[in-house]
Phi, psi and omega in degrees: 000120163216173181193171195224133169176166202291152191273344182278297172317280168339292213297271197297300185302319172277001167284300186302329158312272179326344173296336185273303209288143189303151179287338181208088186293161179278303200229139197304311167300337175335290187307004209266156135283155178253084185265118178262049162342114180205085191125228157257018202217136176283132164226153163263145176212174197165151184186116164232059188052355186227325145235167176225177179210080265200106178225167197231132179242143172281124179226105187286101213274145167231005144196156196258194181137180201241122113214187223236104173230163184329098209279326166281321164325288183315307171275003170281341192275272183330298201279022173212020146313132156301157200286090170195160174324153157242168189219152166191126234229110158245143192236122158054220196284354198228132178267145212220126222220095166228140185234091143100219170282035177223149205237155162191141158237121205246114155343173110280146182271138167302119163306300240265353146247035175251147196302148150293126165295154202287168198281181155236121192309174190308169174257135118327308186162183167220154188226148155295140187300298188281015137306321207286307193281033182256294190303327156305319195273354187258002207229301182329307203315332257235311196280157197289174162222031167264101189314314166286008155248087184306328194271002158288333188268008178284165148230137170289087216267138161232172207209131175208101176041255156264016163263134175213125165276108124269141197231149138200179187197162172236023200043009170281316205218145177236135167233130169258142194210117149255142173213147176286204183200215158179096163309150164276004173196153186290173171069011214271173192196127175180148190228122198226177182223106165273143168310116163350269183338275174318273175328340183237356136324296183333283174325348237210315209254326229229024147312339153327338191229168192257004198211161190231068172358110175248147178246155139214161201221153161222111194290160186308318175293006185084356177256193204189146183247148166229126162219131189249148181217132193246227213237106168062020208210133211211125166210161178227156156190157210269140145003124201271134171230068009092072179302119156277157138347130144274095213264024186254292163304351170241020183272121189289175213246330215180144160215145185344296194220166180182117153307146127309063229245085213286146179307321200284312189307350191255296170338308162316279178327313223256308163324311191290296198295336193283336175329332210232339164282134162286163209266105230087017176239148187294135167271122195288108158267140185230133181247130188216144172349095196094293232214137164250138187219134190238126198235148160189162208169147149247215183225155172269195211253005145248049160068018183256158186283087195279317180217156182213147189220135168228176223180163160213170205201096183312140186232174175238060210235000000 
């Protein structure tokens, strides 16, 4: 395999890949990228059996081949290149990287034991990217991070023809987010549990394009793959298998009163007073004509008032 392509183009693609492999792999090819020559074209690849990642480069190549190398080395090598062309070349157990004046030569990894990656299902539909992912980061922040619940740690992506609601929670607090879409076929209806985590990377990354490819899939064993695809950029995972919360049912219907708020002036407030809170104690809002006023403090250890903060916020109601 050797091939020649710009070190910013190589530099982002094997970074954004490298973003999937797991931190600690059950087996040691886990850790690897997979650089694939075919044609003219590069593909990255990453899989650690549960997301995968797949992005694609135009590259001018004089011969093609496969291999499997060490995947955070590589990107730390590609982001600390100099800005000229690369060339890379693989011989034998060793890849061989030169950009201008800097030489690297890299182990190789056994290819020929690394997992295939999963295909990516069928298309679903398309969303806008910066919908999508303005909708993952306000719904993501919500979901849980205790691993002995799994279904907390999900988001509930649901699909009712062009509309899809997401929800999660961790049971302090729940956020729902709608937004529309545009199905390949009218009625379609479906309810999945995605990984937090994976989803609002995804989500976060794949904005490079105006538009986002959603897949699904449900394998014969009850589990299921979701993959999304942008502009030259591809990653899947599987499925959570997982009852979420009927998070509907603790949603009030209906309230007394309800505020106005400008976001940032609350955000702030809310930022400034948390300053002085501990971790799990609640911030108080007291609502008065006009104004939200935000209290929060903690105690020493016979219960007296070690630090306190208060904030105010113009409201509306």
């Amino acid at each position: 395999m050797k091939f020649r392509v710009a070190r910013e183009v190589l530099a982002d693609a094997v970074a954004w890949t490298a973003r999937s492999l797991p931190p600690r792999p059950s087996v040691p090819v886990l850790a690897g990228i997979l650089l694939e020559v075919d044609g003219n074209q590069l593909s990255v690849s990453g899989f650690d059996y549960e997301v995968s990642a797949r992005a694609e480069v135009d590259v001018h190549a004089t011969e093609s081949g496969r291999v499997l190398v060490p995947g955070r080395l590589l990107a730390e090598i590609t982001r600390a290149l100099p800005p000229h062309p690369v060339e890379i070349t693989a011989e034998g157990p060793r890849l061989s990287i030169a950009c201008s004046n800097a030489r690297f030569s890299l182990p190789t990894l056994p290819v020929e034991d690394y997992p295939s990656l999963p295909s990516m299902p069928s298309s679903a539909g398309l969303v806008d990217s910066d919908v999508f992912a303005e909708a993952v980061g306000q719904v993501a922040v919500a979901a849980g991070r205790d691993d002995t619940l799994p279904m907390l740690t999900g988001v509930r992506l649901e699909i009712e023809d062009d509309l899809i609601t997401l929800a999660a929670t961790d049971r302090y607090r729940l956020a729902v987010r709608e937004f529309a879409w545009r199905p390949e076929t009218s009625g379609v209806s479906a309810a999945v549990l995605v990984p937090a985590r994976t989803l609002a990377d995804a989500a976060k990354t794949l904005t490079s394009g105006p538009e986002i490819v959603l897949s699904l899939s449900s394998g014969s064993s009850g589990e299921g793959i979701l993959g999304l695809s942008g502009k030259d950029r591809q990653t899947t995972t599987r499925l959570l298998d997982a009852e979420f919360v009927k998070y509907r049912a603790i949603m009030p219907n209906e309230s007394n009163s309800h505020a106005t708020l400008p976001v940032g002036l609350f955000t702030d407030a809310a930022k400034r007073v948390a300053l002085v809170a501990e971790r799990g104690t609640p911030l108080r809002c007291e609502f008065t004509p006009g104004q939200v006023t935000l209290r929060a403090g903690g105690t020493d250890e016979e219960g007296r008032p070690r630090s306190g903060a208060t904030s105010s916020s113009t409201v509306s109601r």
